[in-house]
MARBA-3410 file (N, C-alpha, C, O; in Angstrom, 1 decimal):
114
135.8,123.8,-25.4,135.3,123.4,-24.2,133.9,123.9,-24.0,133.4,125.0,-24.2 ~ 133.3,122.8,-23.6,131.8,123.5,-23.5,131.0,124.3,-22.2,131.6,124.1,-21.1 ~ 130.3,124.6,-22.1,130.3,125.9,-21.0,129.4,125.1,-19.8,128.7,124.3,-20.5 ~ 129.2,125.0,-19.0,128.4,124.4,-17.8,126.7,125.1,-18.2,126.3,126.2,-18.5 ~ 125.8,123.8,-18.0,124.8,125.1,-18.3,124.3,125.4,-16.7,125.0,125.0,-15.8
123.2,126.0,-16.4,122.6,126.4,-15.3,121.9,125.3,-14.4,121.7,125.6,-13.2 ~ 121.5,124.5,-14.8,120.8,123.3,-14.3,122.3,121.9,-13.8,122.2,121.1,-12.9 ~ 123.4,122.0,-14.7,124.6,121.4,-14.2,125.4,122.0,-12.9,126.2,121.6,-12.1 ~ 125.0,123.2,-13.2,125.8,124.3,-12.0,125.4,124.0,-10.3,126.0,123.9,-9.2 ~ 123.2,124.1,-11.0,122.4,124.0,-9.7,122.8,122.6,-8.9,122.9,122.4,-7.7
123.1,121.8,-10.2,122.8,120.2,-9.3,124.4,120.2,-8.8,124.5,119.6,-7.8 ~ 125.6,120.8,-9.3,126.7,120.7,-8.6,127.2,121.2,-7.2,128.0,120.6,-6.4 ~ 126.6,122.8,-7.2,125.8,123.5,-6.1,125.1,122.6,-4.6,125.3,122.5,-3.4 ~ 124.2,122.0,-5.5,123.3,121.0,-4.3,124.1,119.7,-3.6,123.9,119.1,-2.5 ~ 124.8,119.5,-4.6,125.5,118.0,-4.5,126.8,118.8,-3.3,127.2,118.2,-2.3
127.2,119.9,-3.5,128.4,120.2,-2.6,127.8,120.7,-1.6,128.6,120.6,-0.7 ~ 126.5,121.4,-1.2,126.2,121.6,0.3,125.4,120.5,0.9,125.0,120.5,2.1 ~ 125.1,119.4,-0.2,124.4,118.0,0.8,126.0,117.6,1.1,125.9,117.0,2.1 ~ 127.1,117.6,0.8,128.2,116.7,0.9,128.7,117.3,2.2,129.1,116.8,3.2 ~ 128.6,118.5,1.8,129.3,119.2,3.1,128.5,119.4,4.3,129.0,119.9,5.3
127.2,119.0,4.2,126.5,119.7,5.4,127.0,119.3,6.9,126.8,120.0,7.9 ~ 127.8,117.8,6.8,128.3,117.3,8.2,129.1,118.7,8.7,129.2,119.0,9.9 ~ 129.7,119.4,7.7,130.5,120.3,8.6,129.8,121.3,9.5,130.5,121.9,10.3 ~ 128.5,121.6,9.4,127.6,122.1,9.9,126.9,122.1,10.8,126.2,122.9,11.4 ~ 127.0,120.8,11.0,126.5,120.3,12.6,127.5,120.8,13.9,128.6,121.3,14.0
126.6,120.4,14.8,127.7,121.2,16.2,127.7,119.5,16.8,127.3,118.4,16.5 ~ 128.5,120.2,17.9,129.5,118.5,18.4,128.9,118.6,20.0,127.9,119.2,20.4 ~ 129.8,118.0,20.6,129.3,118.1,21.8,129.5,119.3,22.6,130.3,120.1,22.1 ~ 129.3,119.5,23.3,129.4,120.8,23.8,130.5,120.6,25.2,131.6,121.3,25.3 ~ 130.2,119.8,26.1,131.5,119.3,27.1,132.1,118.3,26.4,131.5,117.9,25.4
133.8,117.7,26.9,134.3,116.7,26.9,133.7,115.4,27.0,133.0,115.2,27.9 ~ 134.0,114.5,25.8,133.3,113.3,25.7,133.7,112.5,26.8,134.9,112.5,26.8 ~ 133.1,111.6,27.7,133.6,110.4,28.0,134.9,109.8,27.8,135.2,109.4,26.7 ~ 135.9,109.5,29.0,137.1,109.3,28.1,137.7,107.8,29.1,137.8,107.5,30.3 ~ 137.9,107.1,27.9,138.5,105.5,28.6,139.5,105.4,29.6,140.3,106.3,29.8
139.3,104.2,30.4,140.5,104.2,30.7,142.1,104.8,30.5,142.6,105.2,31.6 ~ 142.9,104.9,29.3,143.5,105.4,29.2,144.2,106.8,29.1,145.3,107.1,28.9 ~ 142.9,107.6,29.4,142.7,109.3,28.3,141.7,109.1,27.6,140.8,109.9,27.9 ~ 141.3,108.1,26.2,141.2,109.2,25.2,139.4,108.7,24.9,138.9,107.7,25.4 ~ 138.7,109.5,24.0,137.3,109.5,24.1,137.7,108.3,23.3,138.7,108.2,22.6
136.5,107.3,23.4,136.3,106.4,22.6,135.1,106.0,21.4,134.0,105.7,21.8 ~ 135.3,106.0,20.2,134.0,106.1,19.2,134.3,104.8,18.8,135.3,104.2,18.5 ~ 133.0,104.4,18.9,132.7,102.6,18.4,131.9,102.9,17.2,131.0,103.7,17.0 ~ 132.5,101.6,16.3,131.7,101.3,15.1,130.9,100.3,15.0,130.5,99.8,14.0 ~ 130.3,99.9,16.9,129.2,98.8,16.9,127.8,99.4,16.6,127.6,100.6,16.8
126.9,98.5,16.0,125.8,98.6,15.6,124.4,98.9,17.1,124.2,98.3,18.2 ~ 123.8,99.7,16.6,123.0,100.0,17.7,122.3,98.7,18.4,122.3,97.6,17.7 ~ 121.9,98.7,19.5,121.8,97.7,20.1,120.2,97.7,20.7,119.5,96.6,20.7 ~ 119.6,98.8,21.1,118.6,99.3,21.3,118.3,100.3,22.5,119.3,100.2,23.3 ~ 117.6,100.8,22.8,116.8,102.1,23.6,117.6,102.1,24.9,117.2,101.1,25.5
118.6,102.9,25.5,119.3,102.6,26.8,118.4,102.6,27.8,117.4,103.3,27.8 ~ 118.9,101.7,29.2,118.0,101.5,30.0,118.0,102.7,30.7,118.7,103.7,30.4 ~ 116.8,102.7,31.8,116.3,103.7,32.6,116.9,104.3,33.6,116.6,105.3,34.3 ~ 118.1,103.6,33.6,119.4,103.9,34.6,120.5,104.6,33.9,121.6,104.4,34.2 ~ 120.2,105.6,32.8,121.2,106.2,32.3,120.0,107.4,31.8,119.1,107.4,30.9
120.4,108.3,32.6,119.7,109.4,32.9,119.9,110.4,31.5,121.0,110.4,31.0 ~ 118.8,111.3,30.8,118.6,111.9,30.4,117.7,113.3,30.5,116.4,113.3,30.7 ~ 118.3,114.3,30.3,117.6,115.7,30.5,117.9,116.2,29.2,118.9,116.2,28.5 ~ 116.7,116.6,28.9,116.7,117.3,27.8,115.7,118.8,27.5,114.7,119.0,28.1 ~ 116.2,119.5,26.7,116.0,120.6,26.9,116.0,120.9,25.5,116.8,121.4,24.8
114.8,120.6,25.2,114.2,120.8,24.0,114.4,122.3,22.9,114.8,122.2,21.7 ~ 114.1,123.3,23.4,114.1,124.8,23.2,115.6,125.2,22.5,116.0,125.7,21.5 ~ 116.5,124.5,24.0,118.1,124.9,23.6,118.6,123.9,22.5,119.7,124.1,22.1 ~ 117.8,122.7,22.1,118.6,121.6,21.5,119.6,120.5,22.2,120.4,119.8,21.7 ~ 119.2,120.8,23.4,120.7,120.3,24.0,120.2,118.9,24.7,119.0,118.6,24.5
121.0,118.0,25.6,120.4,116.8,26.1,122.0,116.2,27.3,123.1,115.8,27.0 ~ 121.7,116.3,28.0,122.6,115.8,29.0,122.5,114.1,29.4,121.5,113.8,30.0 ~ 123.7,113.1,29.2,123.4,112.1,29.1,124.2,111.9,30.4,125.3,112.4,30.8 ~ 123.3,110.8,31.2,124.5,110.2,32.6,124.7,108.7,32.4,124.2,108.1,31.4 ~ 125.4,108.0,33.3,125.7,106.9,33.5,125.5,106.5,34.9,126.5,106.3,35.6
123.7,106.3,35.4,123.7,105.7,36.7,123.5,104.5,37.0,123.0,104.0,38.0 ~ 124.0,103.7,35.8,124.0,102.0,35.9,124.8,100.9,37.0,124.3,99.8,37.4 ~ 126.2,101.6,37.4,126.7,100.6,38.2,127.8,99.8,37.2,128.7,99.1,37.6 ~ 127.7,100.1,35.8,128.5,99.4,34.7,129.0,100.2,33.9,128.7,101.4,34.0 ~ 129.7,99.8,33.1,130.1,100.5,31.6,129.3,100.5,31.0,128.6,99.5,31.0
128.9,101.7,29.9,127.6,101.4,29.2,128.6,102.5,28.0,129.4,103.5,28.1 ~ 128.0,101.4,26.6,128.2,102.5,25.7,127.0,103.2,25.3,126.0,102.6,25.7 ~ 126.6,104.3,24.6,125.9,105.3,24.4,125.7,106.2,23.4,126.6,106.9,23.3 ~ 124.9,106.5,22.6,124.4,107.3,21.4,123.4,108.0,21.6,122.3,107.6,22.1 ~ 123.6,109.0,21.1,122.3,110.2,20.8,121.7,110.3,19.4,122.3,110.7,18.4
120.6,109.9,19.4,120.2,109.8,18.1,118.9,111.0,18.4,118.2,111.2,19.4 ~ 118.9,111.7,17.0,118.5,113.0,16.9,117.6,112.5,15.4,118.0,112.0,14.3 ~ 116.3,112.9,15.9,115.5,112.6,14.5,115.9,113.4,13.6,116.5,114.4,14.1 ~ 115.8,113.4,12.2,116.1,114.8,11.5,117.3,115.4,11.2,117.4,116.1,10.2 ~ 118.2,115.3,12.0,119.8,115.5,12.2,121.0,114.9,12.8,121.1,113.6,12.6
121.7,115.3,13.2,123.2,114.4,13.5,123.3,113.9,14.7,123.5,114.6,15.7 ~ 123.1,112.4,14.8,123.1,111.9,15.8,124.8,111.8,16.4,125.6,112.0,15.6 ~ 125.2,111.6,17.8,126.4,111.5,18.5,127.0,110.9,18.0,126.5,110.5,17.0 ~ 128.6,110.5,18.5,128.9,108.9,18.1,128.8,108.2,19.3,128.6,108.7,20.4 ~ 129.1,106.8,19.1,128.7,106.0,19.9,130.1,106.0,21.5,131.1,105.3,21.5
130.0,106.6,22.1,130.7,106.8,23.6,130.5,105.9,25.0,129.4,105.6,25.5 ~ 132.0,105.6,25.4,131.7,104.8,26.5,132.0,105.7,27.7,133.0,106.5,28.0 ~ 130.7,105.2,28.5,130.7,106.2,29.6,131.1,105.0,31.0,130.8,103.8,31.2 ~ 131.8,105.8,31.5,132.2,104.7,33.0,130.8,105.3,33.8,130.0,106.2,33.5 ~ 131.0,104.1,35.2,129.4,104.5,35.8,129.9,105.9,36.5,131.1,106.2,36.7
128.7,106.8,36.8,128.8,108.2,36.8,129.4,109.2,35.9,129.6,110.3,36.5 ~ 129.7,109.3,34.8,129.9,110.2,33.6,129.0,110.7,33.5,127.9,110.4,34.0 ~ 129.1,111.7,32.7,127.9,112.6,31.9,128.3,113.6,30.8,129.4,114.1,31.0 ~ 127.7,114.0,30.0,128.0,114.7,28.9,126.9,115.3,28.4,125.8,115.0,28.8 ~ 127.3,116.4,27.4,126.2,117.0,27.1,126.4,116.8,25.2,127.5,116.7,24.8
125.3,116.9,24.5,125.2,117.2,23.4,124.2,118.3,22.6,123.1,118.8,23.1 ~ 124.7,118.6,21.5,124.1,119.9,21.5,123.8,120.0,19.3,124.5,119.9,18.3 ~ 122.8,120.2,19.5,122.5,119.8,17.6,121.8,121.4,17.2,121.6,122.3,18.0 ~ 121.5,121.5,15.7,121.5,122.6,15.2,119.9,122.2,15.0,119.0,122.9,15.3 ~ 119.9,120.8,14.4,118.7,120.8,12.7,118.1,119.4,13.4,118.7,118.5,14.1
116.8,119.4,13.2,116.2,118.3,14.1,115.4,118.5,15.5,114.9,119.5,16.1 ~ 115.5,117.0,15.8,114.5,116.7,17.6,115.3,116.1,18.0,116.1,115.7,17.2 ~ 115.5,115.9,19.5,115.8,114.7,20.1,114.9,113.6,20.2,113.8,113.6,20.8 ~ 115.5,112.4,19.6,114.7,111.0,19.4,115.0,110.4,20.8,114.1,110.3,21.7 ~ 116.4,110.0,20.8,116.2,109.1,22.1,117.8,108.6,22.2,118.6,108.9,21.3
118.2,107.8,23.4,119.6,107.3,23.6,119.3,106.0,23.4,118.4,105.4,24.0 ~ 120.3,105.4,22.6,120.5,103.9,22.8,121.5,103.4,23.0,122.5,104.1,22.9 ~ 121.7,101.9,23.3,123.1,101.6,23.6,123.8,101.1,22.3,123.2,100.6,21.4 ~ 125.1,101.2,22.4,125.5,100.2,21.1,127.0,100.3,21.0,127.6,99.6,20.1
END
């Protein structure tokens, strides 16, 4: 059997903390938004674009963190996208919800709907 050399080690090394890095991110910090029924909901729809001006955001650059509302009057679904790092998943907020999210690695980019 032939021995691993150092350059197959490095690149197996690199390949397992790029694979793993999702585990490294932080989640949200309050309870997500939760449906009708109970339970939080994550959609696999495609972004949609830039949420409107009626769904309030505070963000707080320093701490990483960003508090999303829902003062639409409607159902709105919702994403945090984070330049550089792990954006939210996509959450349906009823009107008046709010949530917070909270990232390690990156900026805050912006919310869209989707």
């Amino acid at each position: 059997m032939k021995k691993p050399s150092r350059v197959s080690l490095a690149l197996a090394a690199a390949a397992t903390l790029l694979g793993g890095g999702a585990a490294l991110t932080a989640g949200p910090a309050a309870a997500a938004p939760a449906a009708p029924g109970g339970a939080a909901v994550a959609s696999k729809a495609a972004v949609k674009g830039t949420a409107p001006s009626c769904v309030r955001r505070d963000v707080i650059k320093h701490e990483k963190k960003v508090t999303v509302g829902n003062d639409c009057g409607r159902t709105m679904h919702l994403k945090v996208v984070i330049d550089h790092g792990p954006d939210s998943r996509c959450l349906t907020y009823q009107h008046g919800q709010a949530w917070s999210w909270h990232w390690r690695l990156g900026s805050y980019g912006k919310v869209v709907t989707c």
